[in-house]
C-alpha positions as CSV (number, residue, x, y, z in Angstrom):
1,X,-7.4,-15.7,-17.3
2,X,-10.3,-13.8,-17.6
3,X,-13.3,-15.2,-15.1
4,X,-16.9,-15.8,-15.8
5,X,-20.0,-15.9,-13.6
6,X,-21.9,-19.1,-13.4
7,X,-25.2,-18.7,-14.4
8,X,-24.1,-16.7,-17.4
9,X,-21.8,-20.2,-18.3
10,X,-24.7,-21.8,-17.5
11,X,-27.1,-19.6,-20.0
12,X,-24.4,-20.4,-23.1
13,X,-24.1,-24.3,-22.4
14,X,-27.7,-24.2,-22.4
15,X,-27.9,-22.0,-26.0
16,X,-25.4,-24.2,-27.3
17,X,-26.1,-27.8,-25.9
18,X,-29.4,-29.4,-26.5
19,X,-28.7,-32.3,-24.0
20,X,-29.5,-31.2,-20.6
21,X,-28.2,-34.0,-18.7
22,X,-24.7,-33.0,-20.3
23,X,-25.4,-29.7,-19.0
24,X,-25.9,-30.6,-15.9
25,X,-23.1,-32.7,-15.7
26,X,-20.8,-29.9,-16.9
27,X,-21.9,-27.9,-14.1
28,X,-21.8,-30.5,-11.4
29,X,-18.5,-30.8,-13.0
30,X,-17.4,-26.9,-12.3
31,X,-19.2,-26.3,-8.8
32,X,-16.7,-29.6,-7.7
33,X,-13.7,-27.5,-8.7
34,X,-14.8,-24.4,-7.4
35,X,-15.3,-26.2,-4.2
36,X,-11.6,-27.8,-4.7
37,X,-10.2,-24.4,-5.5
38,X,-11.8,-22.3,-1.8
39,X,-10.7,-25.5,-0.1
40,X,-7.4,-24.7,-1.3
41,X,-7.3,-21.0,-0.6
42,X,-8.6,-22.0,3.1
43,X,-5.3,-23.9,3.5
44,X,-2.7,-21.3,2.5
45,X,-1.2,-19.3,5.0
46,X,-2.4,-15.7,5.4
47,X,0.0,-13.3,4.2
48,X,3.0,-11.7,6.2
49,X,2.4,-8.3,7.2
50,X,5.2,-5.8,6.3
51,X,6.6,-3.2,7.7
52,X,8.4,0.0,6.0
53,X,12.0,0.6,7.5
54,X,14.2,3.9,5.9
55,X,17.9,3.1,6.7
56,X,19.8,6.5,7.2
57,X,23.4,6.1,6.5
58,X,25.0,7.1,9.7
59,X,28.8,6.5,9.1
60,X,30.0,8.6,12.2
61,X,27.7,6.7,14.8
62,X,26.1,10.2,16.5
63,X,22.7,8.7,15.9
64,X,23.1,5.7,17.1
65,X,21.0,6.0,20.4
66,X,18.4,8.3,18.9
67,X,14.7,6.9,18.3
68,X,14.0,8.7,14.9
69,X,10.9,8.4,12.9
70,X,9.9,9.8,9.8
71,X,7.7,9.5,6.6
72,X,8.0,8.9,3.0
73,X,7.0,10.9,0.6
74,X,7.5,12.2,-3.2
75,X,7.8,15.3,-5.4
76,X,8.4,16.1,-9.0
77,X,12.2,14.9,-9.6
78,X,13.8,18.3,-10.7
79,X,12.1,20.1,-7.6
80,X,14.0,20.6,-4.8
81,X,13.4,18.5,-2.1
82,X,13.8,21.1,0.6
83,X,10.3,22.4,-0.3
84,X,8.9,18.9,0.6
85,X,7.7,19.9,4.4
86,X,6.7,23.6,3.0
87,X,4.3,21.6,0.4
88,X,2.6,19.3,3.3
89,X,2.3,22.7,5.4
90,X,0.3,24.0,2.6
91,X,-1.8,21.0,2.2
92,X,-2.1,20.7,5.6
93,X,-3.2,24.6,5.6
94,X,-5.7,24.1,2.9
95,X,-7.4,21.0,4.6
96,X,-8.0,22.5,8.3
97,X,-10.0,25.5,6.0
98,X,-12.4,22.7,5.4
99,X,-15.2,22.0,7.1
100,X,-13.6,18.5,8.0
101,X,-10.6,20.3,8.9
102,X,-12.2,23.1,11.1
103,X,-13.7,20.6,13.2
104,X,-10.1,18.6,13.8
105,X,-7.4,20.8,12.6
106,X,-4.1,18.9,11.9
107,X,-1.1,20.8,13.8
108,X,1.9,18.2,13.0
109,X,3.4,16.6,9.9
110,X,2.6,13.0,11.5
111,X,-1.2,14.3,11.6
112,X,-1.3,15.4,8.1
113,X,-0.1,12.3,6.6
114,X,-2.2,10.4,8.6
115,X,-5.5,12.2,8.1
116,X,-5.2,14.7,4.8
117,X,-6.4,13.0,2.0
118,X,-4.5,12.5,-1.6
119,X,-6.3,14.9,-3.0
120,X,-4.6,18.2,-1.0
121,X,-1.1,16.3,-1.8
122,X,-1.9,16.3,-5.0
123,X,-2.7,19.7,-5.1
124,X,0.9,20.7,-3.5
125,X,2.6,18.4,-6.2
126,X,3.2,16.0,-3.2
127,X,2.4,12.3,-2.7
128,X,2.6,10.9,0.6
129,X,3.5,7.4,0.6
130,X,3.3,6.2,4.3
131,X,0.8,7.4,6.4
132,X,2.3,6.1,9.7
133,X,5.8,7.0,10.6
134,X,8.1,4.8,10.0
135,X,11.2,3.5,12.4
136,X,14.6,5.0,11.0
137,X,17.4,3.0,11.5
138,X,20.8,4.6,11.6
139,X,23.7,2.1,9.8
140,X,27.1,2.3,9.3
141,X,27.1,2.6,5.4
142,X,29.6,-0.3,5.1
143,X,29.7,-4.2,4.1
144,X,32.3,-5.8,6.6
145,X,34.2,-7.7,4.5
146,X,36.4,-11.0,6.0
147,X,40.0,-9.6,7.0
148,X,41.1,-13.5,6.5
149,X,40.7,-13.7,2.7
């Protein structure tokens, strides 16, 4: 539903009404429900703050006690994704020739995708799509199923 601002509601009951106490009453009228509707939105609860998780299928176990952490990013679907840390080396390359980039050069991946901008991704046919690493979680690859059925 598109929304409208007040005093321009206001101007067209006012070209379109003669009566001004119907006016006003209109616009008592709407300021009550505005006032019903923030009361409203005060009450909700905030929102629940995600986080990104990439499960690795692990069906051997030999990452089990490793702490891994990586990023997520995309290319072009027939390229090949091996060329996916080569593209954010060359972004990453093109950014610390900038002036921004002189002054605090990025020198890991985890620093590129944090600081480098959309624009040198975009550049690289690249799009970076978490800028903090996220935890990897190594799983089994499995649904137990219930050996009594």
């Amino acid at each position: 539903m598109p929304k409208i601002d007040i005093e321009t509601l206001k101007f067209i009951l006012q070209r379109n009404e003669p009566d001004i106490r119907k006016i006003a009453g209109i616009m008592q009228e709407i300021e009550l429900e505005l006032k019903a509707e923030e009361e409203e939105k005060a009450l909700r609860p905030p929102a629940v703050k995600k986080q990104n998780v990439l499960l690795v299928s692990d069906p051997d176990g030999s990452l089990k006690e490793k702490d891994i952490v990586g990023w997520i990013a995309q290319i072009p679907e027939d390229d090949d994704i091996a060329t996916t840390a080569g593209r954010i080396h060359s972004a990453a390359h093109e950014f610390n020739t900038t002036p921004k980039g002189i002054r605090m050069p990025v020198e890991t991946i985890g620093e590129a995708c944090e600081v480098i901008s959309a624009k040198f991704f975009k550049e690289q046919n690249v799009w970076v799509k978490s800028k903090t690493p996220l935890l990897i979680i190594p799983v089994e690859n499995k649904i137990p199923t219930d050996s009594e059925e």
